[in-house]
N, C-alpha and C positions, 0 to 999 in steps of 0.2 A: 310856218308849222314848227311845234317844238317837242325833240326828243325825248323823253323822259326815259332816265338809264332804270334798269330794273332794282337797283339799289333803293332809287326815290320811293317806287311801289311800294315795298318789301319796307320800309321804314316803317311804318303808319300800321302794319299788321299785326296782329294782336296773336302772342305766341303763347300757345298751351301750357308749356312746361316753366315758366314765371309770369304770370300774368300780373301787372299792376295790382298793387294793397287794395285800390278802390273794385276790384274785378276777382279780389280771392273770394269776399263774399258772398259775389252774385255767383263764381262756380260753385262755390259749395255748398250753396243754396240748393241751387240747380241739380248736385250730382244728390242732395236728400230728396228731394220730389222724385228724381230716377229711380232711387230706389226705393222707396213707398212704395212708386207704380208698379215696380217690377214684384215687390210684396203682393201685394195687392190680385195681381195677377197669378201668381202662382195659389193665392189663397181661392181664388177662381176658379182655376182648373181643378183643386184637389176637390173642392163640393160637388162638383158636376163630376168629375170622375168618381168618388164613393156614391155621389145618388145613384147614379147609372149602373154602378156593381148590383147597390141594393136591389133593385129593381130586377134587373138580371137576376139576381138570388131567386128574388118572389116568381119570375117566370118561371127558373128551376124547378122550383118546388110546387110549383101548379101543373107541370108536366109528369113534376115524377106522380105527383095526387093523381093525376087522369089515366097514367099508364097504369098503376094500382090497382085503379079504379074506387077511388076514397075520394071526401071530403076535402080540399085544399086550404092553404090558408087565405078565410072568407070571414072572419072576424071581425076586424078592424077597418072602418069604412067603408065606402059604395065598390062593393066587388072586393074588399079586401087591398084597397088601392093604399092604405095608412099603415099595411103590414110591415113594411120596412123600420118603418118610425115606432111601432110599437117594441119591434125586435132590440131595438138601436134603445131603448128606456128599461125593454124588462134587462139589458146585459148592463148598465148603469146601475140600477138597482140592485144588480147582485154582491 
């Protein structure tokens, strides 16, 4: 049976902070596709967080219509469901 010193292992180990010429451009590859994703993902979270505001708004304002007792906003498609979207085009257009 044969000892191998911890030195031997440790030779062969491919270390972060200089990695071989042929290995700078698979990390830096590597570290643009991270951050796309992480792009990517945050561009995620920000559409699903402003739909779900919107949406919330349009609850808002079908509660305050029904405590009134008025007409809510029922304009723009089945139930008034495309009111966010039309709101979000008339404040563009301004």
């Amino acid at each position: 049976r044969r000892i191998v010193s911890w030195d031997v292992l440790c030779k062969n180990r491919i270390s972060w902070n200089d990695p071989p010429k042929s290995k700078r451009t698979y990390y830096s590859f590597r570290l643009k596709i991270m951050v796309v994703i992480a792009l990517l993902k945050v561009i995620l979270v920000m559409i699903v967080m402003l739909t779900a505001v919107a949406y919330i708004v349009l609850l808002e304002r079908r509660l305050a219509a029904a405590i009134q007792n008025r007409i809510g906003p029922n304009r723009v498609g089945w139930q008034g469901m495309l009111q966010p979207l039309a709101d979000v085009l008339k404040l563009v257009m301004k």
